[in-house]
C-alpha positions as CSV (number, residue, x, y, z in Angstrom):
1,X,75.7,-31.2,56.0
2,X,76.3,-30.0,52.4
3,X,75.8,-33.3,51.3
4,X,72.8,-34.3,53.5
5,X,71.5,-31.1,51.4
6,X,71.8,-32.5,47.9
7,X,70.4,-36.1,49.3
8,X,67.4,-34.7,51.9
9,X,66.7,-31.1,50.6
10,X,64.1,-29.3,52.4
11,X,63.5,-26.0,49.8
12,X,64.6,-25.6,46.5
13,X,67.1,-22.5,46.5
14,X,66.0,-19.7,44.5
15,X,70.0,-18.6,43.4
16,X,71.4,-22.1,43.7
17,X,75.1,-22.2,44.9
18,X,77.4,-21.5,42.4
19,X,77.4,-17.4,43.0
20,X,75.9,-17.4,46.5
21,X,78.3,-20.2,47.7
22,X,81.4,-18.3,46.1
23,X,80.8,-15.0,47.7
24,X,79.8,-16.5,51.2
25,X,82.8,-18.5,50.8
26,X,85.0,-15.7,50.1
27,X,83.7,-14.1,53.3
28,X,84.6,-16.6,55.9
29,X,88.1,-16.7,54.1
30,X,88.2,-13.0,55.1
31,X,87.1,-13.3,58.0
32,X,89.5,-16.2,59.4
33,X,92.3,-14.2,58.0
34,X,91.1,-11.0,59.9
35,X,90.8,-12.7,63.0
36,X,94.4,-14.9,62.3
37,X,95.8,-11.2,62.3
38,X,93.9,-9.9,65.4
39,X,93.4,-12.6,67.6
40,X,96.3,-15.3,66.3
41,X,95.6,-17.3,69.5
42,X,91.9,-17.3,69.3
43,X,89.4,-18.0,72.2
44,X,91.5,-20.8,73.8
45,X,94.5,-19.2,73.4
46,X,92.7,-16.8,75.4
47,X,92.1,-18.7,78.0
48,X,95.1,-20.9,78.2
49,X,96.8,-16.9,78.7
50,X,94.1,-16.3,81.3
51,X,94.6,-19.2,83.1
52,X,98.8,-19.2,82.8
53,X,98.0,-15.6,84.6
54,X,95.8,-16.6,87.5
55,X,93.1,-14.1,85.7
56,X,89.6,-14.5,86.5
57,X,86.8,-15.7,88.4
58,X,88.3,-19.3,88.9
59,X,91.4,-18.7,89.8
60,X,89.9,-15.9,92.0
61,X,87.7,-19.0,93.9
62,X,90.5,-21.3,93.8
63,X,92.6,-18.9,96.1
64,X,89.6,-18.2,97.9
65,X,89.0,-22.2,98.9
66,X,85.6,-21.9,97.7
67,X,86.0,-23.1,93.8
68,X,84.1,-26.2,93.0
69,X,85.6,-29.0,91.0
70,X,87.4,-28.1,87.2
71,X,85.3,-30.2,85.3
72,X,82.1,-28.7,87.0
73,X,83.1,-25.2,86.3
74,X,83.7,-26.5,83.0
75,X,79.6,-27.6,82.1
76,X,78.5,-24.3,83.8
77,X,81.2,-22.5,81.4
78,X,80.2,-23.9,78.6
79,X,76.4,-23.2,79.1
80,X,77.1,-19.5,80.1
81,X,78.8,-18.9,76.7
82,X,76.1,-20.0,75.0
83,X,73.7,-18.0,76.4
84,X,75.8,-15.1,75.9
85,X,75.8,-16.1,72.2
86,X,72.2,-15.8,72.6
87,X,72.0,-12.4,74.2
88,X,75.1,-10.9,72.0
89,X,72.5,-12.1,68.7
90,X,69.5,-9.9,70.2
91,X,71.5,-7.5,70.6
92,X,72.8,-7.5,67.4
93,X,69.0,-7.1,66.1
94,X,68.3,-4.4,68.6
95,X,70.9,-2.0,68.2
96,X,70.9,0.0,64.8
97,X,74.5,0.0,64.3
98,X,75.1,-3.3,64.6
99,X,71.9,-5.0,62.9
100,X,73.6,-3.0,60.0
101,X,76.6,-5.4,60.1
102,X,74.6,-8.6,61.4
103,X,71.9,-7.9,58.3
104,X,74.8,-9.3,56.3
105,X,74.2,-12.5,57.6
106,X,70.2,-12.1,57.2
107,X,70.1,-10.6,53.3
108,X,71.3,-14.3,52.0
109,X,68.2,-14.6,49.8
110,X,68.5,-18.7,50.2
111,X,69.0,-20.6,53.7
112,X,71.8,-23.3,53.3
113,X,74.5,-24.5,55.3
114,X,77.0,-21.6,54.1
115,X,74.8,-19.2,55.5
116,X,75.6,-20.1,58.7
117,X,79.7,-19.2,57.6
118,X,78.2,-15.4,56.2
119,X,78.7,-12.6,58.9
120,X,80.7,-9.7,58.3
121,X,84.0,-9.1,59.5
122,X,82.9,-6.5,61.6
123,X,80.5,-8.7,63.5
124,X,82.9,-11.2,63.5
125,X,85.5,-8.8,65.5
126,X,83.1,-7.9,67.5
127,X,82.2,-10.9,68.6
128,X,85.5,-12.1,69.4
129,X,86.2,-9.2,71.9
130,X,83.0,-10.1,73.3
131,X,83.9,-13.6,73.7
132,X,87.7,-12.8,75.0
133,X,86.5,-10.6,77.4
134,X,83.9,-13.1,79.1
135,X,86.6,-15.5,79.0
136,X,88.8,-13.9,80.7
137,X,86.6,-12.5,83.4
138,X,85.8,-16.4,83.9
139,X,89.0,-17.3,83.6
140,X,87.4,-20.2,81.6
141,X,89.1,-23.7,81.0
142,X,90.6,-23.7,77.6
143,X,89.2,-27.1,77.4
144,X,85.7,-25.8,78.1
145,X,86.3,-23.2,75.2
146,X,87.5,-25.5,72.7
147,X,84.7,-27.5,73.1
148,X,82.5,-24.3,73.1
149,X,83.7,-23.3,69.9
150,X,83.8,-27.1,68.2
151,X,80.1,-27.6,69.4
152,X,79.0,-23.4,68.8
153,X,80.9,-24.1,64.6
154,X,79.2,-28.1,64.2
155,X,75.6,-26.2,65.4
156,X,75.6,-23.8,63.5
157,X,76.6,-25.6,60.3
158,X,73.6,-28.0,61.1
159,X,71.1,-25.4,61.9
160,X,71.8,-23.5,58.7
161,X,71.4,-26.2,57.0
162,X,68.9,-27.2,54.0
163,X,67.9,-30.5,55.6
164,X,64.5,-32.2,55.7
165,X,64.6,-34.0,58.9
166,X,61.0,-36.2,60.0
167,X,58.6,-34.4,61.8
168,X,58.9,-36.2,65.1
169,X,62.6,-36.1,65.4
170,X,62.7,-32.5,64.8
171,X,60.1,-32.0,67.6
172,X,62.3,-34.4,70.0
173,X,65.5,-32.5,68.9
174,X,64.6,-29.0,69.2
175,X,63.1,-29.8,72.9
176,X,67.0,-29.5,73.7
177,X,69.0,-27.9,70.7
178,X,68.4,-25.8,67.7
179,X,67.2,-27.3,64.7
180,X,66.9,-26.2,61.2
181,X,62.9,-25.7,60.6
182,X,63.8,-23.7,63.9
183,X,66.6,-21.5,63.1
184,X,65.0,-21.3,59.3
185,X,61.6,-19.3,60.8
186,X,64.8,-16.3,62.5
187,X,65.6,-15.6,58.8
188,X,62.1,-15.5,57.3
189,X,61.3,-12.0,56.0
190,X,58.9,-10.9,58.1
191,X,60.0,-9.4,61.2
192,X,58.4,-10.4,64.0
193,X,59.5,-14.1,62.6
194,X,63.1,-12.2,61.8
195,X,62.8,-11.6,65.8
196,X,62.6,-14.7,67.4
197,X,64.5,-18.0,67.9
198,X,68.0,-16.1,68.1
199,X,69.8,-19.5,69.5
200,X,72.6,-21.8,67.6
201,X,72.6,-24.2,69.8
202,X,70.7,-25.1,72.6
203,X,66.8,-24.0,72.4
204,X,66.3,-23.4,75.9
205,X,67.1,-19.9,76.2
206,X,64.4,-18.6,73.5
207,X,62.2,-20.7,75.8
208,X,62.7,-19.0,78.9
209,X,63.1,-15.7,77.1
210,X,59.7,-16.2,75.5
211,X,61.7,-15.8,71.9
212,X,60.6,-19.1,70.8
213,X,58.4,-19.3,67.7
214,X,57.6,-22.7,66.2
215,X,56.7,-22.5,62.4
216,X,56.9,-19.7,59.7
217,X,53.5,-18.5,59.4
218,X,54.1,-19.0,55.7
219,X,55.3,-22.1,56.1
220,X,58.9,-23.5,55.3
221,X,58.1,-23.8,51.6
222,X,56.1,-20.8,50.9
223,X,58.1,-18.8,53.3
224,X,60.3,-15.9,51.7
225,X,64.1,-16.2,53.0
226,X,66.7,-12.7,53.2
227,X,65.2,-9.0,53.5
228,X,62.4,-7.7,52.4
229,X,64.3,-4.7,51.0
230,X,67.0,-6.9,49.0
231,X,64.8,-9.9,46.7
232,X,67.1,-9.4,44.1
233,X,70.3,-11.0,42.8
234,X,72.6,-8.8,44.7
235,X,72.8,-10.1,48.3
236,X,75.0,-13.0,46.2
237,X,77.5,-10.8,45.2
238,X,80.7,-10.4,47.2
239,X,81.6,-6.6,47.1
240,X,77.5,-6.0,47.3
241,X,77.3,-8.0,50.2
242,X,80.8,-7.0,52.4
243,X,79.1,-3.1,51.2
244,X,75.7,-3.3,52.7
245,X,76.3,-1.9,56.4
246,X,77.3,1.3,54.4
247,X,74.6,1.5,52.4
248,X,72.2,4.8,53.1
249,X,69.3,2.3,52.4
250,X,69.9,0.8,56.1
């Protein structure tokens, strides 16, 4: 994606990359560490545990007689977890204390495919308890999962991304997945655009939620990317950045 940027851009960035890609970067390194430390099997370790335990809903129906097939259980997995990302994202907006840490991800004053690798590593704790917890309620395949969390990384890489796709085959994509003219309008600066189009992969849930908004009203070029409070140089500075949920300004 980084190099469908340089060949197909769809803005020019306003900070470039050198500075903005080192800090955002530097905060995915932390955050994999973090998470190494915390969570060393991550989510399908998870659910390999969960299933090697007979924990969850699954196993539950499987001793009941009334589970239907693996693979099955599987697709309906895999779509549930997704629309939890979607609901754990609006949330995230909704509640004060934790748009604080998720604004992290939203002050990147340019919209390129390492902003989709920029969340906090509060947020990104947080989110993985979320996510262990579902899984094992579900007791959820670990194959499910790690295709959950290939597909979940590979989206949003693509729909963070500065790409300039045609017209028409962003309108036939986005009728089933997130694309980036979509995702680009959720980090405009204006809220009510801010507010909307919360997805990272498929688009059907800001659909039925009646989330879905199609353009920027400024347009993707004349739109203003980030936080209206932070159009300044500092949202691409590490300490500044990994700071900002403490600042009194929030």
């Amino acid at each position: 994606m980084a190099i469908f940027e340089i060949v197909a851009p769809r803005r020019h960035l306003l900070h470039g990359r050198g500075s903005r890609w080192f800090t955002n970067f530097s905060i995915v390194v932390l955050d994999s560490l973090i998470i190494r430390v915390l969570f060393p099997a991550a989510a399908v370790g998870i659910a390999v545990w969960a299933d090697e335990n007979n924990i969850g809903l699954y196993p539950w129906a499987v001793a009941q007689g009334v589970a239907p097939p693996l693979w099955l259980f599987g697709v309906l997995v895999f779509m549930f977890m997704d629309m939890a990302i979607w609901a754990q994202h609006l949330v995230f907006h909704k509640v004060p204390v934790l748009w604080r840490f998720h604004k992290v991800h939203h002050s990147d004053p340019d919209f390129d495919v390492t902003t989709a690798i920029r969340f906090h590593p509060v947020e990104i704790v947080l989110s993985m308890v979320i996510k262990a917890v579902l899984i094992i309620l579900l007791g959820a395949p670990a194959l499910a999962i790690f295709l959950f969390e290939v597909v979940l990384n590979g989206a949003a890489m693509f729909n963070h991304s500065n790409v300039k796709l045609p017209g028409w085959f962003d309108g036939l994509l986005r009728k089933a997945i997130v694309t980036p003219d979509m995702h680009r309008v959720h980090h405009s600066i204006h809220r009510r655009e801010i507010d909307s189009n919360y997805g990272f992969n498929f688009s059907i849930w800001d659909r039925i939620f009646h989330t879905y908004r199609a353009q920027p009203e400024d347009g993707h070029e004349g739109m203003t990317i980030g936080l209206k409070d932070y159009q300044n140089g500092e949202p691409v500075r590490l300490t500044w950045s990994l700071w900002l949920p403490f600042l009194r300004k929030n």
